[in-house]
Backbone bond lengths (Angstrom), bond angles and torsions (degrees), N, CA, C in turn:
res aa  C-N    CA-C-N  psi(-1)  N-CA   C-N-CA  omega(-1)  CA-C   N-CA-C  phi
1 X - - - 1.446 - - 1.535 109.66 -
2 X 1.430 112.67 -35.39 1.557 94.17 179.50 1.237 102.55 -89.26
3 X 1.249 145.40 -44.98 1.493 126.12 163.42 1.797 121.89 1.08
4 X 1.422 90.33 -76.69 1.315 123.30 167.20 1.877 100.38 -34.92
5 X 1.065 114.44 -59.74 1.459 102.19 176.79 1.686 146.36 -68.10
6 X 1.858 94.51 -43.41 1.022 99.64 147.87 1.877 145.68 -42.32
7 X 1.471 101.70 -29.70 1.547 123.96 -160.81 2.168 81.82 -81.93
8 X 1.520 104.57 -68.11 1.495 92.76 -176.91 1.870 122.76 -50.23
9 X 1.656 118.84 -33.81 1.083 103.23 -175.81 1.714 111.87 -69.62
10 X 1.478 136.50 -22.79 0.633 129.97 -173.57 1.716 124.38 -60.92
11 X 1.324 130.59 162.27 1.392 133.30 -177.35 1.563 88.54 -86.07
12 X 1.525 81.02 161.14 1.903 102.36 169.96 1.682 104.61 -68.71
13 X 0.906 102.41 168.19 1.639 125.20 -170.23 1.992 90.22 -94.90
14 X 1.558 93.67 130.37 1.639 102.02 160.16 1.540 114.08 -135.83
15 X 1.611 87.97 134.08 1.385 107.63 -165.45 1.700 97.79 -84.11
16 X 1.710 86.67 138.74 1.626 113.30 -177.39 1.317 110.61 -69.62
17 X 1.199 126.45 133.04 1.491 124.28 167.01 1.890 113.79 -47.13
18 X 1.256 103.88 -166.06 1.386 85.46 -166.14 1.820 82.28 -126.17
19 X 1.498 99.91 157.72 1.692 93.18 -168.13 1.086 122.34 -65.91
20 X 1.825 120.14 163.43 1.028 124.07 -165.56 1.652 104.23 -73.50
21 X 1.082 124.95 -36.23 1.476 128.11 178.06 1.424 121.71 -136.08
22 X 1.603 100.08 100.57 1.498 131.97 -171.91 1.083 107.88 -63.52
23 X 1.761 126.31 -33.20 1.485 107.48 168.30 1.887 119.24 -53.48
24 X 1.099 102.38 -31.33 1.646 118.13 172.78 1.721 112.09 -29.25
25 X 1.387 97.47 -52.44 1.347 109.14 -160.26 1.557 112.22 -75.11
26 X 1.450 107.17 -49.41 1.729 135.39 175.88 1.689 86.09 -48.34
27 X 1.499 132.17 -56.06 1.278 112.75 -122.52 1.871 82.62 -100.74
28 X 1.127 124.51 -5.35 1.422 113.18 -159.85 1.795 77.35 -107.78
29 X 1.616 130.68 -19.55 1.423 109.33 -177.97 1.359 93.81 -76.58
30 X 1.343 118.48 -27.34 1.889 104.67 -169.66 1.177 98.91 -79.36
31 X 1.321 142.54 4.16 1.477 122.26 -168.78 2.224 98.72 -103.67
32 X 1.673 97.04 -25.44 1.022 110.38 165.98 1.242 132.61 -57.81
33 X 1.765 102.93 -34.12 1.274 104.57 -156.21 1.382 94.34 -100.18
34 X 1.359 141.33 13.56 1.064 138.68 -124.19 1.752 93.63 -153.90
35 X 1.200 118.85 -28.77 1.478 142.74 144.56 1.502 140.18 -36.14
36 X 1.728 84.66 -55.48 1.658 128.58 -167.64 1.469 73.62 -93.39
37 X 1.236 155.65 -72.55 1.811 126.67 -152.23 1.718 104.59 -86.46
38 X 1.671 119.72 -17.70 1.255 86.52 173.43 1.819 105.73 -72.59
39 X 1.556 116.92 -43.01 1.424 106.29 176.19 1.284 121.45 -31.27
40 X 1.672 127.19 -31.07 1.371 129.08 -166.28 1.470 119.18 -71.10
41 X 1.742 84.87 -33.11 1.668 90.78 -161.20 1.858 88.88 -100.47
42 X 1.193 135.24 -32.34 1.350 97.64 142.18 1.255 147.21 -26.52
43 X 1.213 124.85 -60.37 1.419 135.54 -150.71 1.924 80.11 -79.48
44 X 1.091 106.74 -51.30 1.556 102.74 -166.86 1.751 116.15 -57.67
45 X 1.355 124.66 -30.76 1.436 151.04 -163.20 1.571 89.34 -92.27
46 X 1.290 132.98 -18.55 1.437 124.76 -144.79 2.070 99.87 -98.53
47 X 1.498 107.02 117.79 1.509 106.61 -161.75 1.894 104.51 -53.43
48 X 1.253 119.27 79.32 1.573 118.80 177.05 1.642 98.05 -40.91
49 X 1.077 115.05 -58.21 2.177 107.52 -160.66 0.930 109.95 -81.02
50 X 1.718 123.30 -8.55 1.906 102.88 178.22 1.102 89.30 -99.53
51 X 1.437 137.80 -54.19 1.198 148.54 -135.70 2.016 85.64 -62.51
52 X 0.784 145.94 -55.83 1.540 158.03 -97.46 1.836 103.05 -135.43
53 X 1.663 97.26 -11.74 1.683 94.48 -176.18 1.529 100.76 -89.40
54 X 1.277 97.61 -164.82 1.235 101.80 -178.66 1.489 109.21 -133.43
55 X 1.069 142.07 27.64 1.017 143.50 110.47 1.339 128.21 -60.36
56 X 1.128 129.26 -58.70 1.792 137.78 147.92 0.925 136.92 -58.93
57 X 1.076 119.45 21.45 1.937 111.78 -169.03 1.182 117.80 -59.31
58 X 1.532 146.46 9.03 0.864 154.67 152.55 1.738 121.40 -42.52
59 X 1.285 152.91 138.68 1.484 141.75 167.83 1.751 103.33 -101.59
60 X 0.908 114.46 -21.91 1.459 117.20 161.85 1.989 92.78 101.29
61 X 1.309 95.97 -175.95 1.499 98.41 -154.38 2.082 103.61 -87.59
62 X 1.355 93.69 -19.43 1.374 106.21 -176.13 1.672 104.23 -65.40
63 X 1.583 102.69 -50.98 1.733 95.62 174.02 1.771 118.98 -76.53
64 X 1.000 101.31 -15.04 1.325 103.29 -178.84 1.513 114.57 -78.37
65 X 0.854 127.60 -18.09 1.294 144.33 166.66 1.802 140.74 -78.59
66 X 1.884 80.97 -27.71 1.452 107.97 170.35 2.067 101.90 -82.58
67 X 1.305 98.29 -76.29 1.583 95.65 158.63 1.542 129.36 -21.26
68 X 1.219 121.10 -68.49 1.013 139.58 165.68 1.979 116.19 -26.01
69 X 1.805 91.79 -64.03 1.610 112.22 169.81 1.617 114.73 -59.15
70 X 1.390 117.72 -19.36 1.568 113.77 -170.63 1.272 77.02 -96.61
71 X 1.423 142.46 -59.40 1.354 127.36 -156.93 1.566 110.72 -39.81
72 X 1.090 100.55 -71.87 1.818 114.56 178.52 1.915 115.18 -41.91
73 X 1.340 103.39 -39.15 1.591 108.99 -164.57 1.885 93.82 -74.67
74 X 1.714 107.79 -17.12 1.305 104.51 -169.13 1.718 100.06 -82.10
75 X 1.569 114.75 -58.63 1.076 115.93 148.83 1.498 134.61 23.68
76 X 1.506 90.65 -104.25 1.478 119.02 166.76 1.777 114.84 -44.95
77 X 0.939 117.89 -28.56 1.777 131.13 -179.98 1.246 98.21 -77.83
78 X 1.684 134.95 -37.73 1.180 139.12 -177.77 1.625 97.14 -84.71
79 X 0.691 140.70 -88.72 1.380 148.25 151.41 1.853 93.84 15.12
80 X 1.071 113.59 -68.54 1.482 111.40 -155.01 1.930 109.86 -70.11
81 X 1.363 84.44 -41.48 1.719 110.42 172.83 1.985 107.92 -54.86
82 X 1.190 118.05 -39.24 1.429 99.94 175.35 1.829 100.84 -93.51
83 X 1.288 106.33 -18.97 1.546 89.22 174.57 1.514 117.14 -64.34
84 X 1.247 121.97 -48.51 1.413 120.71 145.15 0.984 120.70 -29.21
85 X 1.596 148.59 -79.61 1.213 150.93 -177.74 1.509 98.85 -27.60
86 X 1.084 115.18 -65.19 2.165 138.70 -178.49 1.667 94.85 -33.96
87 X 1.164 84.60 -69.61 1.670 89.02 -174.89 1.731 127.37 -102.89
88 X 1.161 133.30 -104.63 1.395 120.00 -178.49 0.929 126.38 -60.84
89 X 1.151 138.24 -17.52 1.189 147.15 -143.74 1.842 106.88 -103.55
C-alpha cells in the first residue's frame, strides 16, 4: 500500500532532449568499446594455471603490465568523460 502511494505522489517523467553533440556519445562508446576488447584479450592471454598455484602465484611481469596498461587506458576514458561533462559535453 505505500508503494502504491509513493508511485501517485510522484511527477510524470520528462524526457531529456537528446545531446547537443552526438559525436560525443559515438566517441566515448568507442573509447569504451575499445577498453572492453583490450580487457578481453587480457583476461584471455592472462596465465590462469600458473598465475593461480601456489607455488607461483606470481603472473609474471608481461601480464602485469598488460593489466596494469588496461587499468590506465580505462582511467584516461574516465578522465576524458568528465572533461567532457566540464566542457561540451
Amino acid at each position: 500500500a505505500m508503494a502504491n502511494a509513493s508511485k501517485k505522489e510522484r511527477s510524470e517523467r520528462v524526457e531529456l532532449p537528446p545531446p547537443p553533440h552526438v559525436w560525443i556519445s559515438w566517441a566515448v562508446l568507442f573509447l569504451y568499446t575499445a577498453v572492453a576488447i583490450e580487457g578481453a584479450i587480457v583476461f584471455y592471454n592472462y596465465p590462469w594455471l600458473t598465475a593461480i598455484s601456489i607455488e607461483n602465484y606470481s603472473a609474471g611481469p608481461v601480464a602485469f603490465a598488460s593489466v596494469q596498461s588496461g587499468q590506465i587506458h580505462l582511467c584516461c576514458v574516465y578522465l576524458i568523460e568528465t572533461l567532457l561533462a566540464l566542457g561540451p559535453g
